[in-house]
C-alpha positions as CSV (number, residue, x, y, z in Angstrom):
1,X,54.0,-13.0,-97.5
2,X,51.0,-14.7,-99.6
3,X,49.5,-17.9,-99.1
4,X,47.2,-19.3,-102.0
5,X,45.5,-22.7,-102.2
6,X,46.4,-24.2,-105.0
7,X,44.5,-27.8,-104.7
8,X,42.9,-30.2,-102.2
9,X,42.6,-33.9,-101.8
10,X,39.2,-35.5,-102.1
11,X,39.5,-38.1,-99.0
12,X,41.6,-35.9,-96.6
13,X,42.6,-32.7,-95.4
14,X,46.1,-32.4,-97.1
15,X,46.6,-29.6,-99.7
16,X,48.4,-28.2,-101.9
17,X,49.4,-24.3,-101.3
18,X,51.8,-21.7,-102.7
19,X,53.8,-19.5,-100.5
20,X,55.2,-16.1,-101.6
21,X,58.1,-14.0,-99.8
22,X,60.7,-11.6,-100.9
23,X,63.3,-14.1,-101.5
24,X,61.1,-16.6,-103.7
25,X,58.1,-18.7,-103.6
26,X,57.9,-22.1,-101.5
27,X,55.4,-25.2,-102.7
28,X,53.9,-26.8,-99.9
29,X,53.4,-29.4,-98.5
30,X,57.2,-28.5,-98.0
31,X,60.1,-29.8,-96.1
32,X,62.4,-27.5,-94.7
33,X,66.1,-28.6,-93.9
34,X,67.3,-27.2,-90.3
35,X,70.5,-25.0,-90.9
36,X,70.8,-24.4,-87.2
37,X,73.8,-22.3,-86.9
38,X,73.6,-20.8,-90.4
39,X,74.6,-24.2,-92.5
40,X,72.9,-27.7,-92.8
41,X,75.2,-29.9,-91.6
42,X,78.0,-31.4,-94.0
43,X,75.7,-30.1,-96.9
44,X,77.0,-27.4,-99.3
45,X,74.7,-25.0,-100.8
46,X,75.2,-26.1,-104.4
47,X,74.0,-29.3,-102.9
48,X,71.1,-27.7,-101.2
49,X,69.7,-26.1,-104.3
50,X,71.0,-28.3,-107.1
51,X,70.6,-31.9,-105.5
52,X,68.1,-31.7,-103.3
53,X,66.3,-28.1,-104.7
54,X,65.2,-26.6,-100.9
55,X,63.0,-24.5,-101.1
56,X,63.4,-22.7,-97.7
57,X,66.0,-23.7,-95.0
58,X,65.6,-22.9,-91.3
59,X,68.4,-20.9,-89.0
60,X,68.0,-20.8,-85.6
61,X,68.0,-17.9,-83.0
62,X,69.9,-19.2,-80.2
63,X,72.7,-20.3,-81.7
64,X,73.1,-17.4,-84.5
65,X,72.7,-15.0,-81.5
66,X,75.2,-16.4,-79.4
67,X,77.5,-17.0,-82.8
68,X,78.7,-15.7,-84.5
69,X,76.4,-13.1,-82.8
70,X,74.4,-10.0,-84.0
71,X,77.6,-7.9,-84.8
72,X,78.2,-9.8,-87.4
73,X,75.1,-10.7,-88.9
74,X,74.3,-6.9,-89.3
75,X,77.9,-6.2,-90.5
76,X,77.1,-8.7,-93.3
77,X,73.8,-7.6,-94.2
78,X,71.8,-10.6,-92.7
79,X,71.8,-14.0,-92.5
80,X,71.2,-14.8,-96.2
81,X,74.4,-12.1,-97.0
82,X,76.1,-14.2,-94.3
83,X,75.6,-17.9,-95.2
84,X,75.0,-17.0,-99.3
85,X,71.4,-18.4,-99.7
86,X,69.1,-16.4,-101.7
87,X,65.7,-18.0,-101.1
88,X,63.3,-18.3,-98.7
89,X,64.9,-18.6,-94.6
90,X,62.7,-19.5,-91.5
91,X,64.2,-18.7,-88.0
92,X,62.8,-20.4,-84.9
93,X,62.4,-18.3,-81.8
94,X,65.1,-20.1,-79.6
95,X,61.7,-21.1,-77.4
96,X,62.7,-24.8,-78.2
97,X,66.3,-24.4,-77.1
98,X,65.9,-22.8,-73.8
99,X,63.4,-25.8,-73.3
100,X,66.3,-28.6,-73.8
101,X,68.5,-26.1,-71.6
102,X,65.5,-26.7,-68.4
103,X,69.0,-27.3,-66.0
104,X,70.3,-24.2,-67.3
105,X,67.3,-21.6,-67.1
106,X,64.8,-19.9,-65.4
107,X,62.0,-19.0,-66.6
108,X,59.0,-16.7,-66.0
109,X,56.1,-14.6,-67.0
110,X,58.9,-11.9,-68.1
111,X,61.0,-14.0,-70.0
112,X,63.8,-16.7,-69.5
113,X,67.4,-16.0,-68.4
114,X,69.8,-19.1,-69.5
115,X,73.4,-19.8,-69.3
116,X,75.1,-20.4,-72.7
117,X,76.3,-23.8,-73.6
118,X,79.6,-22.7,-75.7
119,X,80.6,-20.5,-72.4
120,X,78.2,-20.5,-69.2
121,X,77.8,-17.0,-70.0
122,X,74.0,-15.5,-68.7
123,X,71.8,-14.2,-71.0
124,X,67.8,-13.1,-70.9
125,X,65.2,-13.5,-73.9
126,X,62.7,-11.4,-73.7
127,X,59.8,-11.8,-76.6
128,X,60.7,-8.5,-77.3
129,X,64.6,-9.1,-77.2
130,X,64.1,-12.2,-79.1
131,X,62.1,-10.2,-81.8
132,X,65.0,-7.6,-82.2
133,X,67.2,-10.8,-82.7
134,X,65.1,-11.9,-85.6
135,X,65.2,-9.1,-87.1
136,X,68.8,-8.6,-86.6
137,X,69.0,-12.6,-88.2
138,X,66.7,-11.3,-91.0
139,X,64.8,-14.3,-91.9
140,X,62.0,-14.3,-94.3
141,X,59.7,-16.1,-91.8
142,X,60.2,-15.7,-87.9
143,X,58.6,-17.3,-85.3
144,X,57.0,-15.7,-82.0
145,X,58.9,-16.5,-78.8
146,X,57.3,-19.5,-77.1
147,X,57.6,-21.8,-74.3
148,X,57.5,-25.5,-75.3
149,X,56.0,-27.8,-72.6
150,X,57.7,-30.8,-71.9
151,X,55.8,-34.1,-71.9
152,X,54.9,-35.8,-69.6
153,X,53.7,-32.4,-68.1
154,X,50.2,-32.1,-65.5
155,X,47.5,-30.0,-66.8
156,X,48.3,-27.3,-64.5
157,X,51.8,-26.8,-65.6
158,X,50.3,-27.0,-69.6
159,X,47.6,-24.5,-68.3
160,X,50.2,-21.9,-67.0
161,X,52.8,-22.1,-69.6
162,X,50.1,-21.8,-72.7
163,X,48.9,-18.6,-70.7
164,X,52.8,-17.3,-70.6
165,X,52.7,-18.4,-74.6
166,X,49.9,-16.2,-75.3
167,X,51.0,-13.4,-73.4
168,X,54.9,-13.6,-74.9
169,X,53.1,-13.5,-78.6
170,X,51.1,-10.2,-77.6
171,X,54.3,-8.7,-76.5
172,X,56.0,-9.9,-79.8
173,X,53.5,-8.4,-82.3
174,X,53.6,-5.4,-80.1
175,X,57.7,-5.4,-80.7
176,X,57.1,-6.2,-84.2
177,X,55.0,-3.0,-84.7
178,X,57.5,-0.6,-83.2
179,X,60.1,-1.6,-85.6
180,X,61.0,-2.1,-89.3
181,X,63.1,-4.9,-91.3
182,X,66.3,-4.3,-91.8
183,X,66.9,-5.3,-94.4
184,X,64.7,-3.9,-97.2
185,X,62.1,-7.2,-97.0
186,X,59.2,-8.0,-95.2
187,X,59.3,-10.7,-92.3
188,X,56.0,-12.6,-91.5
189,X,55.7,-13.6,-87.8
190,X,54.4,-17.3,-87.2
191,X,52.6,-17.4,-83.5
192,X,53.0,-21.4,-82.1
193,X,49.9,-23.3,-81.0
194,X,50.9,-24.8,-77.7
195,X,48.9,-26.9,-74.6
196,X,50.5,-30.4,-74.4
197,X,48.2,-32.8,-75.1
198,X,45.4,-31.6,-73.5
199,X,42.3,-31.3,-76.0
200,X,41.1,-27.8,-74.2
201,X,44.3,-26.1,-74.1
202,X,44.7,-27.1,-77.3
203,X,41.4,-25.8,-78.9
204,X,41.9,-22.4,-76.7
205,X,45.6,-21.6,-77.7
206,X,44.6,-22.9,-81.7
207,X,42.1,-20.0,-81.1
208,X,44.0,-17.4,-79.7
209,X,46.6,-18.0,-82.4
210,X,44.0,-17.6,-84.8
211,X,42.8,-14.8,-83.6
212,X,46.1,-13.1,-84.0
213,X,45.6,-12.7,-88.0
214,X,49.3,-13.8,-88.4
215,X,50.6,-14.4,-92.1
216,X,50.8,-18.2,-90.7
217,X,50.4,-20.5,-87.9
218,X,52.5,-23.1,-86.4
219,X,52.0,-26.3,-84.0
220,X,54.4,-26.7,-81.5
221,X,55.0,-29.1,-78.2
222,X,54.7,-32.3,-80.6
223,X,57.2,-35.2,-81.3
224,X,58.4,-34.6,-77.8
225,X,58.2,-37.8,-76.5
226,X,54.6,-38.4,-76.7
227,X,52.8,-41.5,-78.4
228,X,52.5,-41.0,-82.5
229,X,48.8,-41.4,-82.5
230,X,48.1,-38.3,-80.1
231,X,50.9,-35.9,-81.9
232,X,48.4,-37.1,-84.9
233,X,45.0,-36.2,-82.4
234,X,46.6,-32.9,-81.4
235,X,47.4,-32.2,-85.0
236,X,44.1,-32.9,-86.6
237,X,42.3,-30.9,-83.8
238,X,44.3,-27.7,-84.4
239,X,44.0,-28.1,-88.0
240,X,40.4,-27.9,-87.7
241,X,40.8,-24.5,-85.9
242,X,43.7,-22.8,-87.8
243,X,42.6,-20.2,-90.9
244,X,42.5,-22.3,-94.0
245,X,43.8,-19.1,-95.7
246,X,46.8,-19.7,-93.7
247,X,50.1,-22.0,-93.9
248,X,50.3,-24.5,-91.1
249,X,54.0,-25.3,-90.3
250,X,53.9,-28.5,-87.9
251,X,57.5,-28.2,-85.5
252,X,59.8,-30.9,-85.5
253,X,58.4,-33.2,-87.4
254,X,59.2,-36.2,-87.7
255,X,60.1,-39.1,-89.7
256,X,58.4,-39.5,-93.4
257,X,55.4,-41.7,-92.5
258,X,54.6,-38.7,-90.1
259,X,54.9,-36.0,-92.7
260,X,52.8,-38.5,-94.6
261,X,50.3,-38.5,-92.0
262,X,50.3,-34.9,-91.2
263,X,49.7,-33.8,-94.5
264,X,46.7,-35.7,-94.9
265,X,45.8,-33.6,-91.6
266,X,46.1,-30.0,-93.2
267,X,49.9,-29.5,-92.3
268,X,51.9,-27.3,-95.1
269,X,55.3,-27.1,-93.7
270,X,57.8,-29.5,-91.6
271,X,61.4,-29.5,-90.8
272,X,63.3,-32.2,-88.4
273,X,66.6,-32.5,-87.9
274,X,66.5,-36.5,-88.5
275,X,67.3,-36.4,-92.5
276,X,70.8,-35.2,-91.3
277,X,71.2,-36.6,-87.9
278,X,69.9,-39.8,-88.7
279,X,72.2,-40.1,-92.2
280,X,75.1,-38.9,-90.1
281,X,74.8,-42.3,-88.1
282,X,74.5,-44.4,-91.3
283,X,70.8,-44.5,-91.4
284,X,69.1,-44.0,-94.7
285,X,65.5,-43.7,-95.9
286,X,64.8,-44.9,-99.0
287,X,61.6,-45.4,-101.0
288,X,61.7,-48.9,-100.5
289,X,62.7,-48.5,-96.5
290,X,65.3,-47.6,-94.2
291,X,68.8,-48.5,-94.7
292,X,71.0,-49.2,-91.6
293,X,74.4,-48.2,-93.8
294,X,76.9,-50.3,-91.2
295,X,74.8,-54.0,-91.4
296,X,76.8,-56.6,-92.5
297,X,74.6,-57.5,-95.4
298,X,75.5,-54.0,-97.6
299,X,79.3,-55.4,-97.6
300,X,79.3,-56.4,-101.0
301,X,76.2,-55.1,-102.4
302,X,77.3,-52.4,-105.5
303,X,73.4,-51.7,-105.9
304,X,72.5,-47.9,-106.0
305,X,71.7,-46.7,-102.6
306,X,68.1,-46.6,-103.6
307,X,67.8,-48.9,-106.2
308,X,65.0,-47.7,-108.9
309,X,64.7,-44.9,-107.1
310,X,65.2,-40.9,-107.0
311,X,69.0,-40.3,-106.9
312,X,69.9,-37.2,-105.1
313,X,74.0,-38.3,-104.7
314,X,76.1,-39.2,-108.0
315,X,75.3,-43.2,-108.7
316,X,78.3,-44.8,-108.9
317,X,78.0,-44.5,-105.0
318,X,76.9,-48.1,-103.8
319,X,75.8,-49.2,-100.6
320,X,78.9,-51.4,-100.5
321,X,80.8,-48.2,-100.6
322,X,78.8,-45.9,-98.8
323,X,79.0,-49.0,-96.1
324,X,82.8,-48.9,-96.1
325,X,82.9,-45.4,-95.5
326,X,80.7,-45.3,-92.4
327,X,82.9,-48.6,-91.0
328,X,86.2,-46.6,-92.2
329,X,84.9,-43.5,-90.1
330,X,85.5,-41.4,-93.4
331,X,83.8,-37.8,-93.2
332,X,82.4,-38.6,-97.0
333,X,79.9,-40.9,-95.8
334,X,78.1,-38.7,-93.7
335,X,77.8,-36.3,-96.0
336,X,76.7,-38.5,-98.6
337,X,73.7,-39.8,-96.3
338,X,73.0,-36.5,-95.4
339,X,72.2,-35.2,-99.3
340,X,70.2,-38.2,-99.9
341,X,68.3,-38.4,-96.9
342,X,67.7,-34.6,-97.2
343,X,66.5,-35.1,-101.4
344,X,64.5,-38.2,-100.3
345,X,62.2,-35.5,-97.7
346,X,62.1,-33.0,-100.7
347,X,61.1,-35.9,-103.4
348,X,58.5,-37.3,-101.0
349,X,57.0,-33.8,-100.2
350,X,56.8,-32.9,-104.2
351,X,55.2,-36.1,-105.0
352,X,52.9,-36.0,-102.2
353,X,51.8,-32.4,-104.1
354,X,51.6,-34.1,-107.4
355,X,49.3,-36.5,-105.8
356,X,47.0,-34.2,-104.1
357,X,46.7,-32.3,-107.2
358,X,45.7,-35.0,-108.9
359,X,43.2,-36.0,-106.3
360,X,44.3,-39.5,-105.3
361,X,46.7,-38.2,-102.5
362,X,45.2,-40.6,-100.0
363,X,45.4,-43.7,-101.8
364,X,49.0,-43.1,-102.9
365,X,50.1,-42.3,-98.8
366,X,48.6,-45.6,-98.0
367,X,50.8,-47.1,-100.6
368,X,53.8,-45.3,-99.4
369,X,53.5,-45.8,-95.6
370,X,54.1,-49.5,-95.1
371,X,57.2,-48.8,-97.7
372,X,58.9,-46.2,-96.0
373,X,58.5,-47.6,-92.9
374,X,59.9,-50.9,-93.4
375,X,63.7,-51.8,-92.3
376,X,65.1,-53.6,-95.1
């Protein structure tokens, strides 16, 4: 994988980059839809690339490993034979996943052994295991096997869990060495930045991750429940650490005021699974503001979803129809809101590159913020 600057904004930290890989090239700041079990949800992949032109989508390595399991992703040649998509793919480690499962696990300095949520069935990642899985997944860009604090969490818990993240990434690089892709591409490993919200823990991991000399770097154990304004702190201290030569991919994040935010910070690459879920539940983001698709006050409004706007879904959809499909509990709405949603992320992304390039990035953000944020 290559990673080249391409242009930087004047009054902030954001940037404009170019990522290479096997399977194409990916223009950051980029969003990156979450395909978690090998599809984005309710989205088809003409959609995906036509509609809403993804660059990269993500799969994830829990659920692809427990289905439709490695068996079959080898049979088929990998996950992009499997699921048809012939650009870039990023695969999580599964670290966040056995997090959420906390009832359900057990973890140590070895690894975690979880039960299964399809079955109860018991299973054990190991950072090695879990880099075998990736490569059995064969994703362009896979991430090292991690364990993602919760918050609130004391410092002593932070402490002992970054340690056990540092360790695990050691082990996975050390996996990665003793065996090849599968596939006939290269995979770039991503180590995670963890240590809660503790400025220390922080600055140490940001610099043992550096050290690592990994094609990129990612920020994880944000937009878990703590306040906006010290994800932003945390952020903006490990971007100050972090190889500029490198893509930083910020986990999880978040709605579009904080991609906004974050890229003025240094961050390259986001995904969040709020597009979808969000547009699933009749929530829409708009340029203009969020849409809540089942008010009242859309019932006979035959207006373009996002009036003046980018239009990402055919236009003779109206919010008085797209309303009545959410309140008629028809399957077409959802997947309306989730293409929209998902092209409004990839149109604010690509014009928050057009802006940096043209040097006036933070001026237009300001603009944009009070806009998106707005409930109309």
């Amino acid at each position: 994988m290559d990673f080249r600057n391409v242009a930087n904004d004047p009054k902030s930290s954001a940037r404009a980059g170019l990522i290479t890989t096997d399977h194409g090239q990916i223009e950051t700041p980029i969003f990156m839809p979450v395909g978690t079990v090998g599809t984005v949800k309710a989205v088809h992949l003409r959609e995906l690339k036509a509609n809403i032109n993804a660059q990269i989508i993500l799969g994830n390595t829990y659920h692809l490993y427990l289905r439709p399991g490695l068996n079959v992703l080898e049979e088929a040649g990998g996950l992009h034979r499997f699921n048809g998509w012939d650009r870039p793919i990023l695969t999580d480690s599964g670290g966040y996943q056995v997090y959420s499962l906390s009832a359900k696990r057990k973890l140590n300095e070895e690894g975690v052994t979880f039960q299964s949520h399809i079955d109860g069935s018991r299973h054990h990642f190991t950072p090695e295991r879990v880099m075998e899985i990736e490569r059995s997944i064969g994703a362009d860009i896979i991430m090292a096997f991690d364990e993602c604090t919760p918050y609130p969490c004391d410092y002593n818990y932070a402490a002992r869990s970054t340690a056990i993240t540092h360790n695990w990434l050691a082990r996975c690089i050390k996996r990665l060495d003793e065996t090849e892709p599968l596939y006939g591409y290269k995979q770039s490993l991503f180590p995670i930045v963890q240590g809660s919200i503790y400025r220390d823990l922080r600055i140490n991991s940001a610099e043992t991750i550096a050290a690592a000399n990994a094609d990129g770097n990612a920020i994880g154990g944000l937009s878990v429940g703590e306040p906006t304004e010290m994800m932003y702190e945390m952020t903006e201290l490990v971007c100050s650490i972090l190889p500029k030569d490198k893509p930083r991919y910020l986990m999880g994040v978040g709605t579009p005021a904080n991609i906004l935010e974050s890229i003025a910070l240094g961050v390259d690459m986001f995904d969040c699974v709020m597009p979808t879920r969000n547009g699933r539940n009749g929530m829409l983001f708009t340029r203009n503001g969020i849409l809540n698709m089942r008010n009242e006050k859309w019932k006979n409004d035959f207006s373009p979803v996002d009036e003046g706007g980018p239009t990402f879904v055919d236009s003779t959809y109206t919010k008085a129809y797209l309303r009545h499909l959410f309140v008629a509990g028809e399957m077409l709405g959802s997947m309306i809101a989730s293409v929209h949603n998902l092209g409004f992320y990839l149109w604010l992304v690509k014009e928050a590159r057009k802006h940096i390039i043209a040097g006036n990035f933070a001026e237009w953000k300001n603009q944009m913020i009070p806009k998106v944020t707005q409930r109309l």
